[in-house]
Steps between C-alpha positions, in 0.01 A plus 500: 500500500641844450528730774178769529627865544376627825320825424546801615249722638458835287274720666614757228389793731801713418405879410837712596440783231605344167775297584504114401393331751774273658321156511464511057828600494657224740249185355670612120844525613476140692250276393343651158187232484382490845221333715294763703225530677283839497259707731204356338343200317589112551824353473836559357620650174800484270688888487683586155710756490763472164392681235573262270276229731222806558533504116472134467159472764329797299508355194511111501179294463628309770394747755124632530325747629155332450620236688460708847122553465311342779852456705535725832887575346721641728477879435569841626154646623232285724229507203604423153551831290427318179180357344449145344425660158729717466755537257786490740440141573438408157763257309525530143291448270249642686640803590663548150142572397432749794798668433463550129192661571592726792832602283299651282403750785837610462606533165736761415229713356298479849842559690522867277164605650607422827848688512295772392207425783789417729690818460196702538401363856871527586505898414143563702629279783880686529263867470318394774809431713701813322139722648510342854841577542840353631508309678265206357456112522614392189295147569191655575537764175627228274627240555129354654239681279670438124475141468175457634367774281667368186391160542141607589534730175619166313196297664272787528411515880290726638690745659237436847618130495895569503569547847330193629637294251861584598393494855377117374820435357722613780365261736499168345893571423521533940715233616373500866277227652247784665465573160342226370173530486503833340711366200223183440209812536728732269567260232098390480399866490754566263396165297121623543576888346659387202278176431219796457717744335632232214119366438390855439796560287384213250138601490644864450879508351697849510856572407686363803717159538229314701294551207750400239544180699103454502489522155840349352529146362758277474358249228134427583554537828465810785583539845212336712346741783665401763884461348391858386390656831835310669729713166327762594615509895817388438577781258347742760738366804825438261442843285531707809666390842796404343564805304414699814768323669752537252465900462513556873857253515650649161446809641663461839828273317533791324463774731751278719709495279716820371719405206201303340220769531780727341569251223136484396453888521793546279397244276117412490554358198647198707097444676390169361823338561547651869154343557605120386769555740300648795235244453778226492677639807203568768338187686177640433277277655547180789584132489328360237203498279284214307663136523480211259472147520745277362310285247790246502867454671724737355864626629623841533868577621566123583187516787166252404168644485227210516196528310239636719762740667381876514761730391562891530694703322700837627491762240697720732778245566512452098552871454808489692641175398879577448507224241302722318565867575852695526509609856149396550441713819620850357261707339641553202250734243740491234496088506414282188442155584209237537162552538388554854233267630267770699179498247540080578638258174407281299066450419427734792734789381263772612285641236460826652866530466490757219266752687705461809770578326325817296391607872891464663635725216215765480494523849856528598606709187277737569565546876872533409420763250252715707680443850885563412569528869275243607622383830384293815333742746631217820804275536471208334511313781158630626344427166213201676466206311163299464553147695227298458451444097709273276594823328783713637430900504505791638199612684553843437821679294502835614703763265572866480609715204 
């Protein structure tokens, strides 16, 4: 019999600012495919952190994510954040189909209306702030309000309905146990809004994605109601907290950090780059997200997974693999290299990744331009950090000019 690794307990809890938290970095420097055991959900899991193995679990049909449904998989948060039909626990080919269809929601030719959208919101957002005066939360004016309204522009949300639907999304991504409840309420009232919004968009289609996706075939065949009221949340939830996040911790690397902020306000031609590398760089969220099963053994760096074996994957670990990246814990915004893994790899690349990244650069360019001596307003060491979520962000970012 082979020996059993004895797993280690990852509570993942670690939320010092942005640095990496010291339990990813010590399970990929000493045993890069590890057992663990997590806060929530039955059992024990397999942990890869390679890139090359991350790589390898993403995209081989050995591994699926359809697999976990009905399993209580060890997880991050007390209730599942994910729903049986979505497309985040779909395997190919499946989810080839769903994702055909929801691509089309952002073709290049819907991404040019939305830089333009975007860069509007951004400009009445930074006037409000400019008219209210230094000093300012830079989360609360916009680092919090411009995702949510873009993606409610792309879904078309009433503008009444935004607040509690954030306030929705916020809680089921709580990892404490006194939270628990809340999240299963949160996720049915969320479930509940958009099963009635997406019926009344096919009885009455407009010009937003939710109706595209009510009306667009693949073949013969559309989305049923309820994979399209599940596409419909999970574009609310992923359109919008993690952008948030990201703004509010670009923001503060940069603001941190002297010689780079100068860089990019010598050279803003250098943006979209500096972004790859600052969403490479920050450990933007906790622990670990949606599993997979192992559908048969497999081996990855010399360790055997059985079939049946759940098995995360650490983007964050991946983005720092030194295998990988040149001096993988320097931020480096001049740095060509591999891809980073942040938007996920493989069939679940995030599809939102192209408005995300039309958000980062409108957002941040701008700011740059109209705040040349934007500064924090506090030491960054009193800068409070949320503690709860999987995400990692500042709770407020307050700046002066």
């Amino acid at each position: 019999m082979e020996p059993v690794a004895t797993p280690r307990n990852c509570p993942f809890d670690y939320a010092e600012a942005l640095e990496f938290d010291p339990v990813l970095r010590q399970l990929q420097s000493e045993e890069p495919v590890a057992r663990i055991r997590l806060p929530h959900g039955d059992g024990e899991a397999w942990l890869v952190t390679g890139y090359d193995d991350v790589r390898t679990v993403t995209t081989d049909r050995r591994f699926s994510r359809s697999a976990i449904i009905g399993k209580d998989f060890p997880r991050m948060t007390p209730e599942p954040i994910v729903q049986d039909e979505a497309i985040n626990v779909m395997d190919p080919p499946a989810s080839s189909r769903l994702r055909s269809l929801i691509s089309k929601g952002f073709a290049p030719r819907h991404m040019e209306r939305m830089q333009v959208r975007t860069q509007h919101v951004v400009d009445e957002l930074l006037d409000r702030m400019e008219e209210q005066g230094s000093p300012a939360d830079l989360f609360e004016h916009l680092a919090a309000p411009l995702p949510l309204t873009t993606i409610c522009e792309v879904l078309d949300i009433p503008e009444d309905d935004r607040s509690q639907l954030r306030a929705h999304a916020r809680t089921m991504m709580d990892t404490t146990i006194e939270n628990r409840d809340d999240a299963v309420r949160a996720k049915a009232d969320l479930r509940a809004y958009f099963k009635t919004l997406t019926a009344d968009r096919r009885e009455n289609p407009g010009d937003d994605l939710i109706s595209a996706l009510a009306m667009a075939r693949d073949g013969d065949e559309l989305l049923n109601d309820q994979e399209l009221t599940v596409m419909a949340m999970v574009l609310l939830i992923t359109g919008q907290d993690t952008t948030t996040y990201q703004i509010g911790n670009i923001a503060y690397t940069l603001l941190t950090r002297p010689k780079e902020l100068a860089m990019l306000r010598e050279r803003p031609e250098m943006l979209p780059q500096a972004i790859e590398e600052l969403l490479r760089f920050i450990p933007f969220r906790k622990g670990v997200g949606i599993p997979r099963v192992a559908l048969e053994d497999a081996e990855l760096s010399g360790v055997k997974i059985r079939a049946g074996d759940i098995v995360h994957v650490s983007y964050l670990t991946a983005n720092r693999d030194g295998r990988k990246f040149d001096r993988p814990d320097e931020l480096d915004l001049e740095r060509n290299g591999p891809s980073h893994m942040t938007f996920g790899w493989g069939g679940h690349h995030c599809l939102g990744a192209p408005l995300a990244a039309t958000e980062l650069q409108v957002a941040l360019g701008t700011l740059l331009e109209r705040f040349p001596d934007l500064r924090l307003a506090k030491p960054a060491e009193e800068v409070r950090w949320n503690k709860t979520s999987i995400w990692r962000y500042p709770l407020a970012l307050p700046v002066t000019w």
